[in-house]
ZAMARGU-4260 file (C-alpha; in steps of 0.2 Angstrom, whole numbers, plus 5000, padded with zeros to 4 digits):
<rodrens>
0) 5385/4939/5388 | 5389/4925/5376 | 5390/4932/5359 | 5387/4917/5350 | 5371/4913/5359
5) 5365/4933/5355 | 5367/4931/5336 | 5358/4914/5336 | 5343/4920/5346 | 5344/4937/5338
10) 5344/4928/5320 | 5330/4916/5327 | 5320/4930/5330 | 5322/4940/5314 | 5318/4925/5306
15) 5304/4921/5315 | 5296/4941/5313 | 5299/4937/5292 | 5291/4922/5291 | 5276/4931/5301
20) 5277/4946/5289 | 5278/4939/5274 | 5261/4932/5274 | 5253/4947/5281 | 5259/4957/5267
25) 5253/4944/5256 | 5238/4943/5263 | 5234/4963/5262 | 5238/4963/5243 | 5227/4946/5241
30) 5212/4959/5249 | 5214/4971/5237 | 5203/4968/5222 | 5207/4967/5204 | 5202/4980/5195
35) 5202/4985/5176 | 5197/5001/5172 | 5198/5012/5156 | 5201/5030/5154 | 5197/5041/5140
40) 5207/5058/5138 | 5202/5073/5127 | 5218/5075/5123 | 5230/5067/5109 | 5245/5054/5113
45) 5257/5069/5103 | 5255/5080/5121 | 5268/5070/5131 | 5260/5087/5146 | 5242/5084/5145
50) 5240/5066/5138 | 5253/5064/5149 | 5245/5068/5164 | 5235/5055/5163 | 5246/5042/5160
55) 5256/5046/5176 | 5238/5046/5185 | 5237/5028/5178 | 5255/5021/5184 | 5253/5028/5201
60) 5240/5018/5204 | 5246/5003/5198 | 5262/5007/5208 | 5251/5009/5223 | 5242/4994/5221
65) 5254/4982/5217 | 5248/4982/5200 | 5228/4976/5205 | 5221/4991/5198 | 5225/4994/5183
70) 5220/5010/5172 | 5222/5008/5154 | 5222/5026/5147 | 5216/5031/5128 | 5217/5046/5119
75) 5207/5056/5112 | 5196/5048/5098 | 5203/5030/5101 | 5186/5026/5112 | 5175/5044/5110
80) 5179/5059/5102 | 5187/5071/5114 | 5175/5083/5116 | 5163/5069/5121 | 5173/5061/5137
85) 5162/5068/5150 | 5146/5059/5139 | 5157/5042/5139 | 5159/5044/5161 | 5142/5048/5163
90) 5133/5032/5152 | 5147/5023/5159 | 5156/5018/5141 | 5172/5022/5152 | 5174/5024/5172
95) 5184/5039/5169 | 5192/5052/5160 | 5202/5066/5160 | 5197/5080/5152 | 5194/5101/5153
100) 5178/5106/5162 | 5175/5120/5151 | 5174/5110/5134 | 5154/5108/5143 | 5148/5125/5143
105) 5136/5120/5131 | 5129/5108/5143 | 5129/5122/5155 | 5141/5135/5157 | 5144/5131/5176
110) 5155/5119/5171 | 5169/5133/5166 | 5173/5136/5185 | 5182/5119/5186 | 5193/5124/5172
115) 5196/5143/5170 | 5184/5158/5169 | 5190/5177/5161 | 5199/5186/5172 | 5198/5173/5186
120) 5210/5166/5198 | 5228/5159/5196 | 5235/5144/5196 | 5238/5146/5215 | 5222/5154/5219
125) 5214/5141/5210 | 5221/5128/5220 | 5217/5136/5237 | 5199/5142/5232 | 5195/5121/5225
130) 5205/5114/5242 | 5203/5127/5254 | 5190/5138/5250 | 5174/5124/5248 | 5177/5127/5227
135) 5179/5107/5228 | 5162/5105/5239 | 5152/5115/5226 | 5156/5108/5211 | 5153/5091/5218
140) 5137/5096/5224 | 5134/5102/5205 | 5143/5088/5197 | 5127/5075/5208 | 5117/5078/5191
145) 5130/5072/5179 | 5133/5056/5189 | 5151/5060/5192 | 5164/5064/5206 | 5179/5075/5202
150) 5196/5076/5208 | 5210/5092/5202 | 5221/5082/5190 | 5233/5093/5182 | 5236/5113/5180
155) 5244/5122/5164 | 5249/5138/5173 | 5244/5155/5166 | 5241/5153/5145 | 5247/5163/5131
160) 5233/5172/5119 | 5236/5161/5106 | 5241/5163/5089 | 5234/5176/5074 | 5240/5181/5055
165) 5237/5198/5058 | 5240/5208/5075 | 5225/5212/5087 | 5229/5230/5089 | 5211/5235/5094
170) 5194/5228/5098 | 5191/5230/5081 | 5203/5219/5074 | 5191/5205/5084 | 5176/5207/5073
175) 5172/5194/5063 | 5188/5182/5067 | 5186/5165/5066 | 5195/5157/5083 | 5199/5141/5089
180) 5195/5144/5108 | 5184/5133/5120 | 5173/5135/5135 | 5165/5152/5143 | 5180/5165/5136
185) 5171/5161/5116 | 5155/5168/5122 | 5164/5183/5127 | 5172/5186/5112 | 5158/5181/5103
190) 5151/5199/5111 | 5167/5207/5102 | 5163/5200/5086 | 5173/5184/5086 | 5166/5168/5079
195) 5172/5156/5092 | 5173/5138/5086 | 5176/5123/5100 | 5189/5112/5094 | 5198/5097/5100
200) 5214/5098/5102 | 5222/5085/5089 | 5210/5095/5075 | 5216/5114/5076 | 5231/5114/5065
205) 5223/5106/5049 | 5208/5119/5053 | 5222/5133/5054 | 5232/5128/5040 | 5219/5126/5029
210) 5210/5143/5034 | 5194/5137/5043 | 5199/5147/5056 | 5209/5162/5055 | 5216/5161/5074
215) 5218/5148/5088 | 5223/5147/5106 | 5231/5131/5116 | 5241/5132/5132 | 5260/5138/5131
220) 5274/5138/5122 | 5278/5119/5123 | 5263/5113/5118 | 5259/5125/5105 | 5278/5121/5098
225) 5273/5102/5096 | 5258/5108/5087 | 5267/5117/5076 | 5256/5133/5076 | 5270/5145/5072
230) 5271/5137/5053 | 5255/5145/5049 | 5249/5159/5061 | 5265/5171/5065 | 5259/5183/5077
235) 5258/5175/5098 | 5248/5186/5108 | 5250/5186/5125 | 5242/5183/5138 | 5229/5172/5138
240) 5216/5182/5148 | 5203/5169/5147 | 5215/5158/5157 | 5225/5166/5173 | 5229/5147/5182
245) 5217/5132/5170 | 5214/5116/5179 | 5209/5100/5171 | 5199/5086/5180 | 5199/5068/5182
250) 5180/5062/5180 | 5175/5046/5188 | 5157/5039/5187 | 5149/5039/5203 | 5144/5021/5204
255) 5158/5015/5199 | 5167/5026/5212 | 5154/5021/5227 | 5160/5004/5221 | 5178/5005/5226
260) 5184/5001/5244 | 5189/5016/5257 | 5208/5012/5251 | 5204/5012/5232 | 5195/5028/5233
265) 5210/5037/5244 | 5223/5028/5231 | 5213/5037/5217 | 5214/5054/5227 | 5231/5054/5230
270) 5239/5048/5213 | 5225/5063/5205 | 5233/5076/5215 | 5252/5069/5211 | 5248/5070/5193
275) 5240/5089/5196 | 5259/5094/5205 | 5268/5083/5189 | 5258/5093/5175 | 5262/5110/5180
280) 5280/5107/5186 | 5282/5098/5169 | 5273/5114/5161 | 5285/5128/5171 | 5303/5118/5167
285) 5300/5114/5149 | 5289/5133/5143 | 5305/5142/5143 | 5316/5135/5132 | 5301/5134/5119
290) 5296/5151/5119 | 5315/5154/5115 | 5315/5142/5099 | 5298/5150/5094 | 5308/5168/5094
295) 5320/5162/5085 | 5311/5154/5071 | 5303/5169/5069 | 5290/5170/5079 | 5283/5185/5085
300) 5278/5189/5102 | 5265/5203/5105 | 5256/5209/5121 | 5237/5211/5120 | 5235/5231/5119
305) 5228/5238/5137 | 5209/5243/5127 | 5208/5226/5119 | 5209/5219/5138 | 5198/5234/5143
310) 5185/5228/5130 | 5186/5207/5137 | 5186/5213/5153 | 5169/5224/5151 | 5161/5212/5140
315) 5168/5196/5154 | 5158/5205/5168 | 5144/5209/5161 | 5141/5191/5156 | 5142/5185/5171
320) 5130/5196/5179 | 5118/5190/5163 | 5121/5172/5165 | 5119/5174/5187 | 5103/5181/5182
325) 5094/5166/5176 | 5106/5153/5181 | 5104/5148/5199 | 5117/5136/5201 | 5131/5149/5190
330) 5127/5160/5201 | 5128/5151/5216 | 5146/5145/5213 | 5150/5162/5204 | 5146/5172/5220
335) 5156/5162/5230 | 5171/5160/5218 | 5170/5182/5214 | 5171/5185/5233 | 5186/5171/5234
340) 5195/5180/5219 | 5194/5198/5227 | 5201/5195/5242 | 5217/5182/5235 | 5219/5196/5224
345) 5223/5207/5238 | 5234/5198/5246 | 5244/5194/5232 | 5243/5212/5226 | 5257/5214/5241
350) 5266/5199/5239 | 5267/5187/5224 | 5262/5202/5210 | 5276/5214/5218 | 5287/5202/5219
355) 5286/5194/5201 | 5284/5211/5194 | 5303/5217/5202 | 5310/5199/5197 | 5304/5203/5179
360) 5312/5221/5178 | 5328/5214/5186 | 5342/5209/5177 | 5349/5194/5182
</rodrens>
């Protein structure tokens, strides 16, 4: 064969096939629309985690895009107040937001099964109930009369109880607290004598420091830290029984998702779910290192006593049967997410729960 006639026809061809690719490429990134879309979070800039998560949303998009759709992403109180982002999605002042479901239980408490519920799944359980066990289906079905579409953007992982001046030794100790904590877990308390109040996050230390509140809860370590909680409230109760596995969502109003194109709506799909793995791998690497500067500055770590979760527990049950009761669309998804829980509960009773517990008493 000659050799010098191979390389020239071989480099004609691969010539050839670049000149006919190039202008398909270009032509399949000329077809995709621009788009500028803005996105509120209930969360403050300070949260590199939470605010966070939505930034990395944003990027992927753009990444996955070629930079046609853009996301710009606010924070909390730059467009509405954080407490109000569901409101700016659904009048369409914004297309999305990302924000916690259970911040609307005042709108109706079905919302707080997006987020977390007392006593209720794990972050693991909660994944496989939303994408596996039809979570996802009914909370879309509910969402219909808010004029949104939802999509799992971001997990915290198990919480801590939050922090407190004096310790929570009994049931007691509850009544007449003044707490920082949001969605469906206040109106438990609220049956132990706690005087919930719902708070945005940027708002709770000043509301601490300055004795508004005698107590507030947050996520972990990390956060909390950043926050600077410890300066003011000494005692860190543990754990945050309100919130086994908490997921946030990324709200999008429904027109302006029916607007987008097949691949728009798959881009958005995919780069939510990226952000949901980022947040809690972000959450798990960085906790542990916190909690240890916490100790060490003083900080004191104290378990919730067995009767105090005794008491939540019965008082957790209880409304749920009350709100089932005259709440069809609660009860509905409460049915269907109690049966989910019992039996994940069961099968991790023989794996992940025997498992942690041994890997917690060993010493390694």
């Amino acid at each position: 064969m000659d050799r010098r006639k191979l390389i020239r026809h071989t480099g004609i061809g691969a010539a050839a096939a670049a000149v006919l690719a190039t202008p398909a490429l270009a032509q399949t990134a000329t077809a995709m629309p621009e788009l500028k879309w803005r996105l509120t979070s209930s969360f403050p800039k300070s949260l590199d985690t939470i605010y966070g998560a939505a930034e990395f949303f944003a990027k992927r998009v753009a990444a996955l895009t070629q930079d046609r759709f853009q996301i710009r992403v606010f924070a909390a109180g730059e467009i509405v107040p954080g407490l109000q982002a569901l409101d700016s999605v659904q009048n369409a002042t914004v297309e999305c937001c990302h924000t916690a479901a259970y911040y609307y239980v005042g709108k109706d408490p079905t919302f707080a099964f997006d987020t977390a519920v007392p006593f209720g799944l794990n972050t693991r359980q909660h994944n496989a109930w939303v994408y596996q066990g039809g979570g996802l289906e009914l909370m879309r079905e509910f969402y219909k009369d808010y004029s949104v579409t939802s999509f799992l953007m971001s997990h915290t992982g198990a919480q801590m109880g939050g922090w407190y001046r004096k310790e929570i030794k009994t049931p007691d100790d509850l009544k007449g607290l003044k707490m920082r904590i949001g969605g469906f877990a206040g109106q438990v308390l609220s049956k132990l004598g706690v005087v919930p109040q719902q708070i945005a996050g940027g708002d709770i230390y000043p509301a601490l420091e300055k004795g508004t509140i005698d107590a507030a809860e947050w996520v972990g370590p990390y956060d909390d830290q950043k926050l600077g909680f410890n300066k003011v409230a000494p005692i860190y109760h543990y754990p945050g029984w309100w919130e086994g596995g908490p997921q946030l969502d990324l709200y999008v109003n429904q027109k302006a998702y029916d607007g987008l194109s097949a691949e728009y709506k798959a881009i958005i799909e995919s780069a939510a779910a990226y952000a949901h793995t980022e947040m809690q791998a972000k959450y798990d690497s960085r906790n542990p290192a916190a909690l240890k500067q916490l100790v060490a500055s003083k900080t004191r770590l104290v378990a919730f006593p067995k009767p105090v979760l005794d008491a939540a527990f019965k008082e957790a049950m209880a409304l749920y049967s009350e709100i089932s009761a005259s709440n069809p669309a609660f009860k509905k998804i409460y049915t269907d997410y109690a049966n989910f829980r019992r039996e994940a509960n069961l099968w991790f009773r023989f794996t992940e729960a025997r498992f942690d517990s041994y890997m917690q008493s060993a010493k390694l």
